[in-house]
Residue frames as a rotation matrix with the C-alpha (Angstrom) as fourth column:
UNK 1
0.538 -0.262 0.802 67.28
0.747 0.589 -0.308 96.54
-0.391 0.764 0.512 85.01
UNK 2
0.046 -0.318 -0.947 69.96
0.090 -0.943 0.321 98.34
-0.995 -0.100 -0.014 83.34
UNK 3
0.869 0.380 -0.318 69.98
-0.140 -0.427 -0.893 99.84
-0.475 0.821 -0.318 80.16
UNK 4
0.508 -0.685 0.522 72.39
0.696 0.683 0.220 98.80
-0.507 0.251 0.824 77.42
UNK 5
-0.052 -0.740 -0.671 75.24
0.157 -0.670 0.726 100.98
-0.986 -0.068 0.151 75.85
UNK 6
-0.817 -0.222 -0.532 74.82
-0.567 0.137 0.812 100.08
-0.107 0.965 -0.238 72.48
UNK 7
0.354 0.819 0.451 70.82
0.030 0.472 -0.881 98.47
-0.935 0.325 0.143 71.19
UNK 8
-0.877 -0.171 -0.450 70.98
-0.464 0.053 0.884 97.49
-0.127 0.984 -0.126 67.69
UNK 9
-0.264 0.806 0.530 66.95
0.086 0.567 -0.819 96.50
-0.961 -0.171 -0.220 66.80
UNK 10
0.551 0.579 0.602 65.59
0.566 0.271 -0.779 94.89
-0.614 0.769 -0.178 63.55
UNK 11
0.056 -0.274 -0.960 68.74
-0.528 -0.824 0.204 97.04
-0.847 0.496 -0.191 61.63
UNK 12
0.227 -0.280 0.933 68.70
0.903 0.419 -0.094 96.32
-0.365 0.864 0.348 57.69
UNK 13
0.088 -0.344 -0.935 70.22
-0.295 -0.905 0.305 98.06
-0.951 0.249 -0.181 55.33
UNK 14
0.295 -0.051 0.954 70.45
0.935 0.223 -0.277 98.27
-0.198 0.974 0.113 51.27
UNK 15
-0.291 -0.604 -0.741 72.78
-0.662 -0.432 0.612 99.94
-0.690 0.670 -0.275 48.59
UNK 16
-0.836 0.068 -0.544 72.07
-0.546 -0.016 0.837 99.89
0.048 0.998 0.051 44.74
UNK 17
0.333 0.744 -0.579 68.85
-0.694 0.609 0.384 97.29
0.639 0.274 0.719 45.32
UNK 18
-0.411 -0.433 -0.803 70.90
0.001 0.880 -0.475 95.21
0.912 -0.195 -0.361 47.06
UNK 19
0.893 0.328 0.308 69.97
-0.283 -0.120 0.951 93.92
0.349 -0.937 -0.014 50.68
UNK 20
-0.023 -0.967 -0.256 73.11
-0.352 0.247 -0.903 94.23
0.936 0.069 -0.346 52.70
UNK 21
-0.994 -0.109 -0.032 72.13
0.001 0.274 -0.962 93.53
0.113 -0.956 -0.272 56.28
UNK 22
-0.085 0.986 -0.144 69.16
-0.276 0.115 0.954 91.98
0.958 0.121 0.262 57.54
UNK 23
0.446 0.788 0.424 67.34
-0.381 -0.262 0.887 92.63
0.810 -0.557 0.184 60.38
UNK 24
-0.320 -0.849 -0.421 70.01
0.422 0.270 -0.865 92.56
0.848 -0.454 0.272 63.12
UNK 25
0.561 0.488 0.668 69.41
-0.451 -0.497 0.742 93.18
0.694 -0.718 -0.059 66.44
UNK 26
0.233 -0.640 -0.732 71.90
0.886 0.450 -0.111 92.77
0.400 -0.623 0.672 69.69
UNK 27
0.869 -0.102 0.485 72.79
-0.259 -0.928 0.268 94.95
0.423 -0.358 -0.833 72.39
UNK 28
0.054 -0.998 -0.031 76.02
0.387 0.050 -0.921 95.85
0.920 0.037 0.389 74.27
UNK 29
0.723 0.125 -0.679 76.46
0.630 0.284 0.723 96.16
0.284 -0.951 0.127 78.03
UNK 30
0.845 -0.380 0.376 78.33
-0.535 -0.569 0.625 98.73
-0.023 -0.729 -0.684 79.70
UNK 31
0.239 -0.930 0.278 82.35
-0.862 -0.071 0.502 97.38
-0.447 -0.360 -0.819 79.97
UNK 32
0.780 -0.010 0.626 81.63
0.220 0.941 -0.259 94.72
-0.587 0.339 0.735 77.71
UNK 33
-0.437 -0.744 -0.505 84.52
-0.518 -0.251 0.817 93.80
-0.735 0.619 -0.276 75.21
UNK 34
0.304 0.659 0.688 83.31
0.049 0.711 -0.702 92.87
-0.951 0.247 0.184 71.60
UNK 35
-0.684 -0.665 0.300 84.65
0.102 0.320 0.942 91.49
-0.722 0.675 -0.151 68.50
UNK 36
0.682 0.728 -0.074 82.90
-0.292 0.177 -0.940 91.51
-0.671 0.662 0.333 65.33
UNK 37
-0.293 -0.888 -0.355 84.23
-0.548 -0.148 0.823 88.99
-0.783 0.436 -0.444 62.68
UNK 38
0.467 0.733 0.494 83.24
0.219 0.446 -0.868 87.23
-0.857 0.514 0.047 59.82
UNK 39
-0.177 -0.505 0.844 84.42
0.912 0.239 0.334 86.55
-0.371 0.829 0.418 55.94
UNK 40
-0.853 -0.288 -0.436 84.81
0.148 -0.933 0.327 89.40
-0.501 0.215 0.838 53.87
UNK 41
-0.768 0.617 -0.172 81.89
-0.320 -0.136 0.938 90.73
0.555 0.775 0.302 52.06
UNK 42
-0.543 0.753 -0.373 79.74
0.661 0.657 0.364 89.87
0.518 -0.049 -0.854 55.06
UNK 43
0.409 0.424 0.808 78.70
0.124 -0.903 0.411 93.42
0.904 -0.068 -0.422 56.06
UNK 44
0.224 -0.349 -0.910 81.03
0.973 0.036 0.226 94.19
-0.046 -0.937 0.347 59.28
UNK 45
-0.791 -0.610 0.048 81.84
0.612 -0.786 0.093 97.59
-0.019 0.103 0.995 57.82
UNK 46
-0.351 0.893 0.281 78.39
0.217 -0.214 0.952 98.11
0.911 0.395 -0.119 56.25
UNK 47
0.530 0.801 -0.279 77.10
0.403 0.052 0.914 97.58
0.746 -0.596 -0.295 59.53
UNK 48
-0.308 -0.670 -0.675 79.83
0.920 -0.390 -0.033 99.38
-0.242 -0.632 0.737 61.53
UNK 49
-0.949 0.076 0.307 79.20
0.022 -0.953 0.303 102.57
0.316 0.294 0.902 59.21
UNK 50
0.239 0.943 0.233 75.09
0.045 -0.250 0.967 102.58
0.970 -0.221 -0.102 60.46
UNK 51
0.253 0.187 -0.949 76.56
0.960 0.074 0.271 102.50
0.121 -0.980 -0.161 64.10
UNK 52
-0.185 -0.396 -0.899 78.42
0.756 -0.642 0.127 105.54
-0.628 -0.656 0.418 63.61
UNK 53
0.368 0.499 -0.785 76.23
0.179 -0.866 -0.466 107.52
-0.912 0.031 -0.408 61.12
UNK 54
-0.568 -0.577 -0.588 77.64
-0.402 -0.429 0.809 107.10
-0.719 0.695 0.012 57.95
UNK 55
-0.624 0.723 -0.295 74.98
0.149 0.481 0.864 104.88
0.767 0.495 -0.408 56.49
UNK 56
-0.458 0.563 0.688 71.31
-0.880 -0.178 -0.440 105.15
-0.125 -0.807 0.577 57.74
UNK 57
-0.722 0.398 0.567 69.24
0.317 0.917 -0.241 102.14
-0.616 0.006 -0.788 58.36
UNK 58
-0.855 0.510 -0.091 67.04
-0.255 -0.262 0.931 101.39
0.451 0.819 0.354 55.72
UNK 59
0.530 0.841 -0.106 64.74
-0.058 0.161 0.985 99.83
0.846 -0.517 0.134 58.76
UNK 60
0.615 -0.265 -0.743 65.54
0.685 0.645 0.337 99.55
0.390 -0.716 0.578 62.31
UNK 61
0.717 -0.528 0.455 67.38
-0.585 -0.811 -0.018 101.96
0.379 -0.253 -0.890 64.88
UNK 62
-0.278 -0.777 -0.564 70.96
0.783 0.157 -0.602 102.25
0.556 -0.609 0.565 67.02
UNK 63
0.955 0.290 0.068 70.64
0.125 -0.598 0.792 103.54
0.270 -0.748 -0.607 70.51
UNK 64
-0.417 -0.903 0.099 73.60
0.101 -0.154 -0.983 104.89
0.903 -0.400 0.156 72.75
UNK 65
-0.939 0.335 0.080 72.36
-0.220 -0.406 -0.887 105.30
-0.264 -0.850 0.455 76.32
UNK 66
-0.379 0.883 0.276 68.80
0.719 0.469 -0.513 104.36
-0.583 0.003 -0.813 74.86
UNK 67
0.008 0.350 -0.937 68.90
-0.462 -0.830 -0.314 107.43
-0.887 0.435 0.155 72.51
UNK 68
0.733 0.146 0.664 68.43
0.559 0.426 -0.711 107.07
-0.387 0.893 0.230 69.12
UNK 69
-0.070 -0.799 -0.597 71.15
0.490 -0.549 0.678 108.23
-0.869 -0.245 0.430 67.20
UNK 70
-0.835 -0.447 0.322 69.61
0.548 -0.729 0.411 109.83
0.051 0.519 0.853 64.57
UNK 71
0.451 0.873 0.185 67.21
0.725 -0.480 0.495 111.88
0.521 -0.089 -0.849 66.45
UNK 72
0.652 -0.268 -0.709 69.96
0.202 -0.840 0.503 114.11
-0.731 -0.471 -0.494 67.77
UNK 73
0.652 -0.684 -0.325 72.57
-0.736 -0.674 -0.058 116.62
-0.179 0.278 -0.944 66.48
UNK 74
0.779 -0.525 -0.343 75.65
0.290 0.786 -0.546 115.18
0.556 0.326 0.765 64.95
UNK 75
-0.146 -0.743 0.653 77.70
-0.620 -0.446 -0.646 117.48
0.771 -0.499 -0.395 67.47
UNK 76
0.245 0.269 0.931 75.75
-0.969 0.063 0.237 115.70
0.006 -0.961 0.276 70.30
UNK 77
0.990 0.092 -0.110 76.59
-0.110 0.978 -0.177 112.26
0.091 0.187 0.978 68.77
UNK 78
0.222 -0.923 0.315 80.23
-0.402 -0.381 -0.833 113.39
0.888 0.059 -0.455 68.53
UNK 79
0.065 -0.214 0.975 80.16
-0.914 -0.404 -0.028 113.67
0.400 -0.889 -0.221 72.18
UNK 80
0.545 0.255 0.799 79.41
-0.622 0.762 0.181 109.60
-0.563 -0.595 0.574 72.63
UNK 81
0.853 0.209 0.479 81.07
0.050 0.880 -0.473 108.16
-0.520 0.427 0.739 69.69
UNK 82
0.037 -0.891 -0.453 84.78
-0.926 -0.201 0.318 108.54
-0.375 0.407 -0.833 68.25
UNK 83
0.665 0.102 0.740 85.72
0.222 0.919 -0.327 106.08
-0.713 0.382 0.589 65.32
UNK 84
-0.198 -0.947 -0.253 89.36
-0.602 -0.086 0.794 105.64
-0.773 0.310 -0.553 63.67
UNK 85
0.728 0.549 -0.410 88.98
-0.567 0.147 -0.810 104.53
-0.385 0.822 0.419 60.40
UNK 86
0.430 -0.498 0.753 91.08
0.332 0.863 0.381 101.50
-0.840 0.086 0.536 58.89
UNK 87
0.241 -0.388 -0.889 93.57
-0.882 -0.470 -0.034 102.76
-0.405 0.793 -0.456 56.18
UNK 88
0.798 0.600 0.056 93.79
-0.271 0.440 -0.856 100.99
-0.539 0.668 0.514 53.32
């Protein structure tokens, strides 16, 4: 069996009290291509910024290779992850 590129398990997250993502969970495959859409205000960023370390989960992890990413260096995360930010 191979190991996915990308685990998302049981992620939630909250800002001010609020609950912004609940308990997500979905992995990504090696050469897969994936889309993420949905209405505004339905946490695609929210949950984009916990993949790449700018928000931690308030429960639940993201793997890369099966690592957790926040059980290593942010140099070593560097090394797997590269994200271009949408001007406004």
């Amino acid at each position: 069996m191979s190991q996915s590129l990308v685990s998302i398990e049981g992620l939630s997250w909250h800002c001010d009290g609020r609950q912004i993502l609940d308990n997500i969970s979905f992995q990504i495959e090696e050469g897969a291509f994936v889309g993420l859409i949905g209405p505004t205000g339905a946490g695609k960023s929210s949950l984009m910024r916990c993949c790449y370390r700018m928000n931690r989960p308030s429960t639940g992890s993201v793997s890369i290779h099966g690592r957790d990413i926040w059980q290593h260096s942010l140099k070593d995360n560097a090394r797997q992850v590269a994200v271009i930010l949408q001007e406004h």
